[in-house]
N, CA, C and O atoms as a CHARMM CRD file, in Angstrom:
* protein
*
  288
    1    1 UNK  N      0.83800  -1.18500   0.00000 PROA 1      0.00000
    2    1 UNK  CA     0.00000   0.00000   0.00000 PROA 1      0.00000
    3    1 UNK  C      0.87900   1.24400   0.00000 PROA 1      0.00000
    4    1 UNK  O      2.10200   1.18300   0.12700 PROA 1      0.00000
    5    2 UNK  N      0.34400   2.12900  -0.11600 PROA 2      0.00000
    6    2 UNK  CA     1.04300   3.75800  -0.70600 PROA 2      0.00000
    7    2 UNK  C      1.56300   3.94300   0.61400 PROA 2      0.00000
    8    2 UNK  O      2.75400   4.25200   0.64600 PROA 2      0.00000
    9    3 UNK  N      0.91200   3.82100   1.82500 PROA 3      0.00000
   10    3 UNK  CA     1.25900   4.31600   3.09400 PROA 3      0.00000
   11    3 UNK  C      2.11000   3.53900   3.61400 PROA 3      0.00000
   12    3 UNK  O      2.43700   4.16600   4.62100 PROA 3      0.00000
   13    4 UNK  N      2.84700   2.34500   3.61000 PROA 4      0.00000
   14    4 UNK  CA     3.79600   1.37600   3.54200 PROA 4      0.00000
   15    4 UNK  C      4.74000   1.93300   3.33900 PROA 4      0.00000
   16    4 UNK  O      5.58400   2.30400   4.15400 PROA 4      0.00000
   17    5 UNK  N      4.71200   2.11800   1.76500 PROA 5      0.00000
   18    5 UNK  CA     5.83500   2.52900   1.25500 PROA 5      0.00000
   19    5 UNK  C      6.35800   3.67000   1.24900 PROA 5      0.00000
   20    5 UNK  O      7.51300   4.08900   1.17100 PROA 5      0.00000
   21    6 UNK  N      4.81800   4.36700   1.38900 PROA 6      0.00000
   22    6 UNK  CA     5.70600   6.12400   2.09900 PROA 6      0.00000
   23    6 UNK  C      6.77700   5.88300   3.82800 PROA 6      0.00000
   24    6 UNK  O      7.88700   6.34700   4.08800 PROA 6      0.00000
   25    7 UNK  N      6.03500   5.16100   4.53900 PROA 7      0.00000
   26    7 UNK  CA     6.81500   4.51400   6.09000 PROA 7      0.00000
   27    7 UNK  C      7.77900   4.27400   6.22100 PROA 7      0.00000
   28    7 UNK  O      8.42000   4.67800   7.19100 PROA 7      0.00000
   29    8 UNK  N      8.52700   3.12100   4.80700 PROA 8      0.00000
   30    8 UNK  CA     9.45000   2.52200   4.51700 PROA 8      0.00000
   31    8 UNK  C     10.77000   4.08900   4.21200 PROA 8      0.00000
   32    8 UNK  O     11.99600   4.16600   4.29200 PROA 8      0.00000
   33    9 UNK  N     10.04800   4.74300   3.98200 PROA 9      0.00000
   34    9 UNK  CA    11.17500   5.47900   2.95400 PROA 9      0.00000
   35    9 UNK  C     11.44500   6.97100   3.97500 PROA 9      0.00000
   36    9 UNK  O     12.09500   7.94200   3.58600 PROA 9      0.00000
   37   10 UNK  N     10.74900   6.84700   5.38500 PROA 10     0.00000
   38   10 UNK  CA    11.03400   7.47500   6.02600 PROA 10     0.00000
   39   10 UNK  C      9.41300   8.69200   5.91600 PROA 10     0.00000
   40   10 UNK  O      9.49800   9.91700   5.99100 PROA 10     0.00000
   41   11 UNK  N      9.14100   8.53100   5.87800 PROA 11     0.00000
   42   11 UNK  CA     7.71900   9.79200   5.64700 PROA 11     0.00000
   43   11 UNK  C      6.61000   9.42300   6.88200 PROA 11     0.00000
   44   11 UNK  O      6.22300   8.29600   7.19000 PROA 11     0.00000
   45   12 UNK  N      6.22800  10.69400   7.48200 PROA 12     0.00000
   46   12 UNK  CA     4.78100  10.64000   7.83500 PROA 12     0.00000
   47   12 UNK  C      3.28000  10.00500   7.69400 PROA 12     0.00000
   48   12 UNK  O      3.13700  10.35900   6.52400 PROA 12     0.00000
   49   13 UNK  N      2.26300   9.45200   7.94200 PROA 13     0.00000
   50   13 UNK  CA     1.41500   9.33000   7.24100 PROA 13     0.00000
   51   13 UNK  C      0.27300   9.70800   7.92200 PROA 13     0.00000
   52   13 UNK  O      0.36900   9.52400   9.13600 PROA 13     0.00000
   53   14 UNK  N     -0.91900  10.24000   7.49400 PROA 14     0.00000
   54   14 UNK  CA    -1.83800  11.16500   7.71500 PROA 14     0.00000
   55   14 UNK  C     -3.04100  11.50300   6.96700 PROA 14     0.00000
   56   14 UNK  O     -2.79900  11.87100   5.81700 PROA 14     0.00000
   57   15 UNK  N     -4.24400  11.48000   7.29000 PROA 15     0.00000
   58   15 UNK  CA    -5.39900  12.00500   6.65200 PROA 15     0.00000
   59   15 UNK  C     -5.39500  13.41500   6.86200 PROA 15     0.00000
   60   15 UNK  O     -5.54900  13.53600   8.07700 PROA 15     0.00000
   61   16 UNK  N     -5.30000  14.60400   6.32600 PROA 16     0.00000
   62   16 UNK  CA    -6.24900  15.73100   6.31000 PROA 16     0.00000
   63   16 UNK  C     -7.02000  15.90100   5.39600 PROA 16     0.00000
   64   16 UNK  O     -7.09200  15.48800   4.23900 PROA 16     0.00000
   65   17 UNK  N     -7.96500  16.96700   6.41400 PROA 17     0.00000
   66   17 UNK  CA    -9.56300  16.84300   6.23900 PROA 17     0.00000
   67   17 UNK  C     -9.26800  18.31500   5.97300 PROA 17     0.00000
   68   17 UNK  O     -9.35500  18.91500   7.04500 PROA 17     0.00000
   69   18 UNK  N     -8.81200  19.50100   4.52300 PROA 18     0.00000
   70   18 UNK  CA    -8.79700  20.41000   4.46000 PROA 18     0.00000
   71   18 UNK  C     -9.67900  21.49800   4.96700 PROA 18     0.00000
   72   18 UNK  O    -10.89100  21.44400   5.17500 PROA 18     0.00000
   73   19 UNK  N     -8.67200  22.72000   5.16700 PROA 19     0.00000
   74   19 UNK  CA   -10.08600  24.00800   5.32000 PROA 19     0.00000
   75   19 UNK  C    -11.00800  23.91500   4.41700 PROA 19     0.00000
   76   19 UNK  O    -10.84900  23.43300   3.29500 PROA 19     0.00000
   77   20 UNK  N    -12.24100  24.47600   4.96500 PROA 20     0.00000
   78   20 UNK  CA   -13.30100  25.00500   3.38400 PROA 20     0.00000
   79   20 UNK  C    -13.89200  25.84800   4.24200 PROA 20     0.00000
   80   20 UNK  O    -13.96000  25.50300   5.42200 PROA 20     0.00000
   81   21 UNK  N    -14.32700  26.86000   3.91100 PROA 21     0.00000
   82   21 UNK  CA   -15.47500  27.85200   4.44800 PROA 21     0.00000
   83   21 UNK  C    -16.88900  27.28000   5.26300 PROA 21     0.00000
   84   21 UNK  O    -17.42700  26.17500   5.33100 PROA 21     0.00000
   85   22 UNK  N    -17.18400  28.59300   5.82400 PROA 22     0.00000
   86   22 UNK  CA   -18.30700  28.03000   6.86300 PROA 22     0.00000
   87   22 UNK  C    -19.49000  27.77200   5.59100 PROA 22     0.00000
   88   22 UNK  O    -20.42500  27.06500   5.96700 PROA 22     0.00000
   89   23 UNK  N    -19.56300  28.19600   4.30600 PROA 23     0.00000
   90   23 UNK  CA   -20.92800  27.95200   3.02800 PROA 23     0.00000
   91   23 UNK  C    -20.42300  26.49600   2.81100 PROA 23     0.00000
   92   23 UNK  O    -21.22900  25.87100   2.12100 PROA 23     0.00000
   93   24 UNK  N    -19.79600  26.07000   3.02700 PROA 24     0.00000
   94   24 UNK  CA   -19.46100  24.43600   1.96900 PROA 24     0.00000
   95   24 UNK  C    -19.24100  23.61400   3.43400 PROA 24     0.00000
   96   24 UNK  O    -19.25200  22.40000   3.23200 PROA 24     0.00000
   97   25 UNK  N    -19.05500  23.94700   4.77000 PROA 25     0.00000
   98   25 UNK  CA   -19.02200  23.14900   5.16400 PROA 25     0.00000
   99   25 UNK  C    -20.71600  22.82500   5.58200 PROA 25     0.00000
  100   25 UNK  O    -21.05100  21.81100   6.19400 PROA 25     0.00000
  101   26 UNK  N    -21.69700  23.91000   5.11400 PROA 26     0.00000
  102   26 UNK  CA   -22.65900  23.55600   5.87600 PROA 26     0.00000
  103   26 UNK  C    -23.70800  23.19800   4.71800 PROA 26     0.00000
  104   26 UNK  O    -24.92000  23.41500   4.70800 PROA 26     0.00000
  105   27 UNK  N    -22.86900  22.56400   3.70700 PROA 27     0.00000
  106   27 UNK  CA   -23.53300  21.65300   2.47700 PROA 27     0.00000
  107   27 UNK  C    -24.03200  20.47200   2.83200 PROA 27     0.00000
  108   27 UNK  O    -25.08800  19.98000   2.43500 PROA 27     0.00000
  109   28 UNK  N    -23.18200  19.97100   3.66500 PROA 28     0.00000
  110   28 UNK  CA   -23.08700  18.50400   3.99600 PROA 28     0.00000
  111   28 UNK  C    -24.40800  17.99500   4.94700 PROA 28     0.00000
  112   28 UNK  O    -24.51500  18.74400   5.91800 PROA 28     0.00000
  113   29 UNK  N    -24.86300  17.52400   4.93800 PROA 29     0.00000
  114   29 UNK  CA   -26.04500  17.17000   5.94700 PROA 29     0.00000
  115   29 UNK  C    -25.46600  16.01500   6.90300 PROA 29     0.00000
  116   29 UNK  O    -24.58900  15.19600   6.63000 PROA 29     0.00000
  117   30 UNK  N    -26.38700  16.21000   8.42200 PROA 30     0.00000
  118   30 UNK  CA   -25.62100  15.46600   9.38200 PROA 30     0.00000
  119   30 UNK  C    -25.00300  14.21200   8.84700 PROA 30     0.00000
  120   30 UNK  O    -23.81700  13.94000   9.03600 PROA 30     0.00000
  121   31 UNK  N    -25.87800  13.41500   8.14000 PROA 31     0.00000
  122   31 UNK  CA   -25.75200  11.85500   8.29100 PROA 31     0.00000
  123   31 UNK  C    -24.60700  12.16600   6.96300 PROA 31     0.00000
  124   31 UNK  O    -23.93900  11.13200   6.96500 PROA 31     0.00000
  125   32 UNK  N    -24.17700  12.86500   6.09100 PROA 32     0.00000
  126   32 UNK  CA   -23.17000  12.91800   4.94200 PROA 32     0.00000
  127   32 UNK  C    -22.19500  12.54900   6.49000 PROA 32     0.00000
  128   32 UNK  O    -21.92100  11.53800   7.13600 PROA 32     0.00000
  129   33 UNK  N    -21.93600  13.86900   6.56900 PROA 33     0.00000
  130   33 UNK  CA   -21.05000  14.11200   7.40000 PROA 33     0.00000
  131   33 UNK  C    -20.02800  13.05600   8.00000 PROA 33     0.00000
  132   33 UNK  O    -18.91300  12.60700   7.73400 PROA 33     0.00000
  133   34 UNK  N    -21.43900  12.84500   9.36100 PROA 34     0.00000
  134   34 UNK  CA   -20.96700  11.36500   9.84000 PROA 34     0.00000
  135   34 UNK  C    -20.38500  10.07000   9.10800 PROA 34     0.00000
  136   34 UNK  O    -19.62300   9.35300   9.75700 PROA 34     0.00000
  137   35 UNK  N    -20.73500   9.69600   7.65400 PROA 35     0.00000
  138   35 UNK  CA   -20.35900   8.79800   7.29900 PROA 35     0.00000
  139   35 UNK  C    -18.88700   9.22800   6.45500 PROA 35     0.00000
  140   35 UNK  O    -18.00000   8.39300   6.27800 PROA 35     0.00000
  141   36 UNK  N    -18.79500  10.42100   6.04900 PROA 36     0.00000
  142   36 UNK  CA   -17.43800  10.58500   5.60300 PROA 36     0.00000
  143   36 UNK  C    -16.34400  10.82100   6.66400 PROA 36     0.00000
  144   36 UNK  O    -15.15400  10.83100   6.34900 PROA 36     0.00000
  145   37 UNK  N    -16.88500  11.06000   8.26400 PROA 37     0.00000
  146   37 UNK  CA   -15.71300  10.73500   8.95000 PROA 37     0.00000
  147   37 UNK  C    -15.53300   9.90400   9.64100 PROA 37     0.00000
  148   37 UNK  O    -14.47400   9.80900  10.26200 PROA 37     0.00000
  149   38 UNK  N    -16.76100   8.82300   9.77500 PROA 38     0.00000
  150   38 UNK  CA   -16.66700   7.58900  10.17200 PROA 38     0.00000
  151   38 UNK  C    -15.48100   6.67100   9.13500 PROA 38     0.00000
  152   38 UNK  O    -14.43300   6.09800   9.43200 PROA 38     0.00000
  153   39 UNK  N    -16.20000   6.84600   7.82800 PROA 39     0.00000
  154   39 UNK  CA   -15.12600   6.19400   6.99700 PROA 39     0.00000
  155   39 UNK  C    -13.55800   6.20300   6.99800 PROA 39     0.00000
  156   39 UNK  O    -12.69200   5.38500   7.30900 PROA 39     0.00000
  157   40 UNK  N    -13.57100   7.65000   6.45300 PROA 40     0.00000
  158   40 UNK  CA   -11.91900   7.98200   6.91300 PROA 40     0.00000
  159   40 UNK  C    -11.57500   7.66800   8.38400 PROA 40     0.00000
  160   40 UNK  O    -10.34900   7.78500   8.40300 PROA 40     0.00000
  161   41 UNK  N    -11.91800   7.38400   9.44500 PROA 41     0.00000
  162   41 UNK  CA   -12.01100   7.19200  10.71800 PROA 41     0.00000
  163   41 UNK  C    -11.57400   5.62300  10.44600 PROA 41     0.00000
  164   41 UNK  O    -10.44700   5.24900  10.77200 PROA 41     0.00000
  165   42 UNK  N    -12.30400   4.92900   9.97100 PROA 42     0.00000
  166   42 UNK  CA   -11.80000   3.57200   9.83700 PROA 42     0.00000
  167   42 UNK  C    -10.72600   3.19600   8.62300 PROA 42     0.00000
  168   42 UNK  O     -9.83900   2.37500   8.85400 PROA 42     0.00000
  169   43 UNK  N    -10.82100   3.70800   7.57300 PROA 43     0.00000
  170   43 UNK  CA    -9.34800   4.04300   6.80200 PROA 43     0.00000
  171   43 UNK  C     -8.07300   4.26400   7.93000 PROA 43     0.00000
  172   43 UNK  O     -6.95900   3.74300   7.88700 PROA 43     0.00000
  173   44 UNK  N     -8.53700   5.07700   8.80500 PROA 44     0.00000
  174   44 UNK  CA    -7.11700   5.48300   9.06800 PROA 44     0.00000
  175   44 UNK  C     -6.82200   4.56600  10.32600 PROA 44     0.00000
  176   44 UNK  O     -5.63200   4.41500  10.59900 PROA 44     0.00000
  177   45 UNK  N     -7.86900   3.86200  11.21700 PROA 45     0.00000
  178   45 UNK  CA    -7.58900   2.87600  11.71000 PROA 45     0.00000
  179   45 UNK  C     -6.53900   1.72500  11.55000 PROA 45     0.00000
  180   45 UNK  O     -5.57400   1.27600  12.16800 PROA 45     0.00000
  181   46 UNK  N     -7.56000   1.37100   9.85200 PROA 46     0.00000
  182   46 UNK  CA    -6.85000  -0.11000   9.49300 PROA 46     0.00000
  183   46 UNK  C     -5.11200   0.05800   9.35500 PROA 46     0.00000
  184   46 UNK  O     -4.22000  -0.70300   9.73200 PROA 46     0.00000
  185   47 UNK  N     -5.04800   1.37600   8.65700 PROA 47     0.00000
  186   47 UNK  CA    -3.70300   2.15100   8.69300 PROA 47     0.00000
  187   47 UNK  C     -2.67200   2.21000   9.62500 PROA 47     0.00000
  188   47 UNK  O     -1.46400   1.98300   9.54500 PROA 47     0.00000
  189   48 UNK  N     -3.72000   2.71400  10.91200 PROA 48     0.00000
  190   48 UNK  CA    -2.48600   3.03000  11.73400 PROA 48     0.00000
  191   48 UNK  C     -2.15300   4.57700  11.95900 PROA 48     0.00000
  192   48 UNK  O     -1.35800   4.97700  12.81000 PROA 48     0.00000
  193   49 UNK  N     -2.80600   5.31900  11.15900 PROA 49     0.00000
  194   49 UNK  CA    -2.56800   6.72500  11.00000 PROA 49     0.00000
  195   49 UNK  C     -3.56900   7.33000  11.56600 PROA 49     0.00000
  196   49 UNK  O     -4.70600   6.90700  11.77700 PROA 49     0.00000
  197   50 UNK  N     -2.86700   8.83800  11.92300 PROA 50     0.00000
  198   50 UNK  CA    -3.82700  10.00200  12.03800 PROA 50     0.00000
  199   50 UNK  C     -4.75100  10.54800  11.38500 PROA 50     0.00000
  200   50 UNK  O     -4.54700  10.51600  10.17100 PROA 50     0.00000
  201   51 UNK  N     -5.89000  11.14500  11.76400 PROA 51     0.00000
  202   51 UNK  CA    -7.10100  12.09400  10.97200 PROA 51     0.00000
  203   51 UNK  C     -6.82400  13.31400  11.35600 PROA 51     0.00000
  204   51 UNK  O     -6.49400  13.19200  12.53600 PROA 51     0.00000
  205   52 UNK  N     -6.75800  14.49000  11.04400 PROA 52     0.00000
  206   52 UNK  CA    -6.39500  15.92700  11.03300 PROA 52     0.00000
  207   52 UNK  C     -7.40400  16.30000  10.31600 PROA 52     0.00000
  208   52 UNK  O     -7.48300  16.34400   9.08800 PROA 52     0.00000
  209   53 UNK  N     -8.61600  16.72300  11.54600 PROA 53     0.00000
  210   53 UNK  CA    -9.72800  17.50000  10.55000 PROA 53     0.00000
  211   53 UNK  C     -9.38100  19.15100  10.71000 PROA 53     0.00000
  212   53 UNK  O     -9.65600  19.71900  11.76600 PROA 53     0.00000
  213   54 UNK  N     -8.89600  19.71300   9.83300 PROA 54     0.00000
  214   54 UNK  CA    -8.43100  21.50600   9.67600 PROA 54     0.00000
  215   54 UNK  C     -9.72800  22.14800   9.27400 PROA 54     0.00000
  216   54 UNK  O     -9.83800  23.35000   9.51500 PROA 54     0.00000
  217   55 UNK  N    -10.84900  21.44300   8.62700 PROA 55     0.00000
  218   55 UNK  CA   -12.13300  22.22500   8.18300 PROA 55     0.00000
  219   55 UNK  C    -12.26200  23.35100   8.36400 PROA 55     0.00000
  220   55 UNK  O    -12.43400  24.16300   7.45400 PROA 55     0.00000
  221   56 UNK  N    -12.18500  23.73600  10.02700 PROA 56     0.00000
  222   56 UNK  CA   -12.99700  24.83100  10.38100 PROA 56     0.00000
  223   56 UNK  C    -11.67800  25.46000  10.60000 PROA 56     0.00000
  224   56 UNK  O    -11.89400  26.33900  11.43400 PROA 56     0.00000
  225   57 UNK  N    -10.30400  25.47000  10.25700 PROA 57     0.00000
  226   57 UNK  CA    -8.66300  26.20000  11.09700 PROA 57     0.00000
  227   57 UNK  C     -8.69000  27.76300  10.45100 PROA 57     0.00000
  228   57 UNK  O     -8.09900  28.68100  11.01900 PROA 57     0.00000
  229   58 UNK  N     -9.42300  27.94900   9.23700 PROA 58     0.00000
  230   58 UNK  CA    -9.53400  28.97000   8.81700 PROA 58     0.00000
  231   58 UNK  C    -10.73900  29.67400   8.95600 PROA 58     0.00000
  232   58 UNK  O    -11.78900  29.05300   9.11900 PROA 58     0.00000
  233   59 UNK  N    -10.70200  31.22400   8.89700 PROA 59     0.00000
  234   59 UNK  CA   -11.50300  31.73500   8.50400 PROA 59     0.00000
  235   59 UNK  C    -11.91700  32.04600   7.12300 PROA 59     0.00000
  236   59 UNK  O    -11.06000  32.36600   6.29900 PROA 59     0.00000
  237   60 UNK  N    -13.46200  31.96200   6.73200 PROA 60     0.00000
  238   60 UNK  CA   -14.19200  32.74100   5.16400 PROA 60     0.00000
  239   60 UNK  C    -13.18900  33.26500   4.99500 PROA 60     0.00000
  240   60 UNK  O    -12.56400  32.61800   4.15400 PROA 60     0.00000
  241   61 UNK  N    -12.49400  34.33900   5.41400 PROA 61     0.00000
  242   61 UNK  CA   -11.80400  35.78700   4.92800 PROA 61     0.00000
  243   61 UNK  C    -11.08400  35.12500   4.20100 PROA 61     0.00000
  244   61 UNK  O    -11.06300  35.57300   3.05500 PROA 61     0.00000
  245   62 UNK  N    -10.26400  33.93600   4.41200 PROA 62     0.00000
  246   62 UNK  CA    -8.67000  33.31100   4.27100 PROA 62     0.00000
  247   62 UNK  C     -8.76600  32.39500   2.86600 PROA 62     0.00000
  248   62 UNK  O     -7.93800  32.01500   2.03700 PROA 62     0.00000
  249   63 UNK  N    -10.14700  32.25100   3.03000 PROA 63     0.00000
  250   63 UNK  CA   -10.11400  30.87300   1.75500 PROA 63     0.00000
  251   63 UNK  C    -11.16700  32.05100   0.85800 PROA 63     0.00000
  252   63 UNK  O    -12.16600  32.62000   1.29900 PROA 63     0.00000
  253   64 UNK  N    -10.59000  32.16100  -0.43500 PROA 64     0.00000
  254   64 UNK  CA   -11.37300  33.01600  -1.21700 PROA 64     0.00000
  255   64 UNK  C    -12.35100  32.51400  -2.33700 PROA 64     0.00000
  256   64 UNK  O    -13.12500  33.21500  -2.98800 PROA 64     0.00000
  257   65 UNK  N    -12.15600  31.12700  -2.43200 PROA 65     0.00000
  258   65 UNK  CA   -12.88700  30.71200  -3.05600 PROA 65     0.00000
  259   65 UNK  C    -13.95900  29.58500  -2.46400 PROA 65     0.00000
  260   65 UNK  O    -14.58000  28.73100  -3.09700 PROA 65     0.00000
  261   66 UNK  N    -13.96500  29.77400  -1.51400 PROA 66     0.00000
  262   66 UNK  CA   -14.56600  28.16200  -0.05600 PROA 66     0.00000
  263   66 UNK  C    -13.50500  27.08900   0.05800 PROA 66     0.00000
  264   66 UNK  O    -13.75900  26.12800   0.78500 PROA 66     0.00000
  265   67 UNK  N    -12.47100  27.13700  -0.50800 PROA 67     0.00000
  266   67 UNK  CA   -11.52700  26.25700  -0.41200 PROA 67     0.00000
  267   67 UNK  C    -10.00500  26.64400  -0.56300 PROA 67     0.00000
  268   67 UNK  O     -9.23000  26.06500   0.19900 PROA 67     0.00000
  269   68 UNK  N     -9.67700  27.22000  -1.13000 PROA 68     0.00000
  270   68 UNK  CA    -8.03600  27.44400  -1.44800 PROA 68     0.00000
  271   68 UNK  C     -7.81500  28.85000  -0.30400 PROA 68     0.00000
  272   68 UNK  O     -8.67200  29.71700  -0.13300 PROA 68     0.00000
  273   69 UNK  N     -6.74800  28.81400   0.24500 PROA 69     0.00000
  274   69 UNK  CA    -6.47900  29.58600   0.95300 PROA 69     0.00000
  275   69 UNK  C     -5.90000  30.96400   0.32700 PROA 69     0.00000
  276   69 UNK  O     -5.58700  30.86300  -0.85900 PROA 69     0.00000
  277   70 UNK  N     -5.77700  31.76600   0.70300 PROA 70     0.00000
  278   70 UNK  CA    -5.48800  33.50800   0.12200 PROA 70     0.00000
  279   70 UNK  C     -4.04500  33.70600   0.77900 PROA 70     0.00000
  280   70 UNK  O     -3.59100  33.16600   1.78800 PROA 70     0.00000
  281   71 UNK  N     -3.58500  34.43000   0.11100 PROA 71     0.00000
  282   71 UNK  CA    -2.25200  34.74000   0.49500 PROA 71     0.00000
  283   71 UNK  C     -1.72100  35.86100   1.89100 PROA 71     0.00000
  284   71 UNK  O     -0.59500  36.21500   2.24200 PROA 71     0.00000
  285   72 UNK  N     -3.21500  36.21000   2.48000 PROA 72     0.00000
  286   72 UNK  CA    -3.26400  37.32200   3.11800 PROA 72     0.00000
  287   72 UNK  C     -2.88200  36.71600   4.24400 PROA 72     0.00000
  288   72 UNK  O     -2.75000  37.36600   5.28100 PROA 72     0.00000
């Protein structure tokens, strides 16, 4: 697996769960939600690795498009 071989070669391994704005995060309806971090939750189990949810680390101001961050 990718995460093996990243291990092997000396690397980190890790889920993040990028910023997005408070409009896109509140797309998602509860039960989406829950099952996309249940999932990755058990991905990163079988793994061995961390989940790093950053979603909310930014503010609107920062991400100018609901997702990519601004240089400000």
């Amino acid at each position: 697996a990718a995460a093996e071989l990243a291990r092997r070669n000396g690397a980190r391994v890790g889920f993040y769960v990028l910023p997005e704005s408070s409009e896109f995060r509140g797309w998602y309806p509860p039960a989406v939600e829950r099952r996309m971090l249940g999932h990755l939750g058990e991905l990163a189990a079988d793994l061995g690795v961390p989940v790093v949810d950053a979603r909310a680390w930014a503010d609107d101001y920062h991400l100018v498009d609901g997702f990519h961050l601004s240089r400000l």
